[in-house]
N, C-alpha and C positions, 0 to 999 in steps of 0.2 A: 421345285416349283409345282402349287398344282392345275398350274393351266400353262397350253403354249402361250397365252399371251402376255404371261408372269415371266415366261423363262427369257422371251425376247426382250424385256426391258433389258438385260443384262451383255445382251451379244444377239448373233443368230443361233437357229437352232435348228434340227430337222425332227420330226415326229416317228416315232413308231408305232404300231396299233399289233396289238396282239388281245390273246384271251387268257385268264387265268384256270390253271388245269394243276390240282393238288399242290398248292401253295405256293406256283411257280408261274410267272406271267411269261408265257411261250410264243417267240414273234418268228414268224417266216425268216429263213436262214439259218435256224437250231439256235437263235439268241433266245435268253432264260435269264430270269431275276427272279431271286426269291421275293414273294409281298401277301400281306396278310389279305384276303377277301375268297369270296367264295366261289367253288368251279363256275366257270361260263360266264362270269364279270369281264367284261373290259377293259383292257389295260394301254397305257398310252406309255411313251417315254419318251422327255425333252432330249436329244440329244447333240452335244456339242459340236462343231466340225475337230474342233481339234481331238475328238475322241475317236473320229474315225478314219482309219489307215485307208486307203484307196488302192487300188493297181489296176491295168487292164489288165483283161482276160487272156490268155496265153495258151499254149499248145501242152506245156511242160507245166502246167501251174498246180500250186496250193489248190485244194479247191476247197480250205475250211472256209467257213464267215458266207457271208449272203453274195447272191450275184442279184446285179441291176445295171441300166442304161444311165449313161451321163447326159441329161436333159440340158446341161449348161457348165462353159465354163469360161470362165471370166477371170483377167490378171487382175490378182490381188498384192501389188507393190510387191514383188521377190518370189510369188508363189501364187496357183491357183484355187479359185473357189470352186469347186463344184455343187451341181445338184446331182440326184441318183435317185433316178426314178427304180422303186425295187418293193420286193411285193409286203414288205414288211412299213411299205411307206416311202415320203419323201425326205431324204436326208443328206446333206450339206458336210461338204468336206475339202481338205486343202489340200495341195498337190503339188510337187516341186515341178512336174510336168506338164505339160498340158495336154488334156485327153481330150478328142474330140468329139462334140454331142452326136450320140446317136453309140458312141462304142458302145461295147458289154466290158463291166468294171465288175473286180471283185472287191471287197468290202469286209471287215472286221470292226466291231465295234468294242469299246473298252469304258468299262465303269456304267453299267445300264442300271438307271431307277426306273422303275415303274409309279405310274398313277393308276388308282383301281378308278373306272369311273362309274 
């Protein structure tokens, strides 16, 4: 899509905002998608809940993919919605658990398109 309000005809979605830096649109948390436009363009990407894995934060953890706060979460019929407030944006994700707002969650995201804007 190239607007969030294209991608949410479809489902929900959460945003990413980064900048493009040699051919590579680079968002807080070391997420990177290749796209064509020129250094220091803005770059957005629609992204899906079900493309991003979730977990809270831990003592013993991963500590690849982004960290952000859980602004919300809400049973969705067998599983939860989250929001994730994190510095790459606001982005929506499902949960077999329920985390509660305000934790620190860690985050991976899978299949990122960018929009140059």
């Amino acid at each position: 899509p190239r607007s969030e309000e294209a991608a949410r005809l479809t489902g929900e979605c959460g945003v990413m905002t980064g900048v493009v830096r040699g051919g590579r649109a680079v968002f807080a948390g070391g997420f990177v998608c290749e796209v064509c436009g020129g250094d220091g363009m803005r770059a957005e990407a629609y992204v899906r809940p079900e493309n991003v894995t979730v977990r809270p934060c831990g003592k013993d953890e991963d500590e690849r993919g982004g960290q952000g706060t859980a602004a919300s979460c809400v049973y969705a019929g067998g599983r939860y919605m989250l929001d994730i407030d994190a510095a790459c944006g606001r982005l929506k994700a499902y949960s077999d658990a329920e985390i509660a707002p305000g934790s620190e969650v860690r985050f991976t995201v899978n299949g990122i398109r960018a929009v140059i804007k």
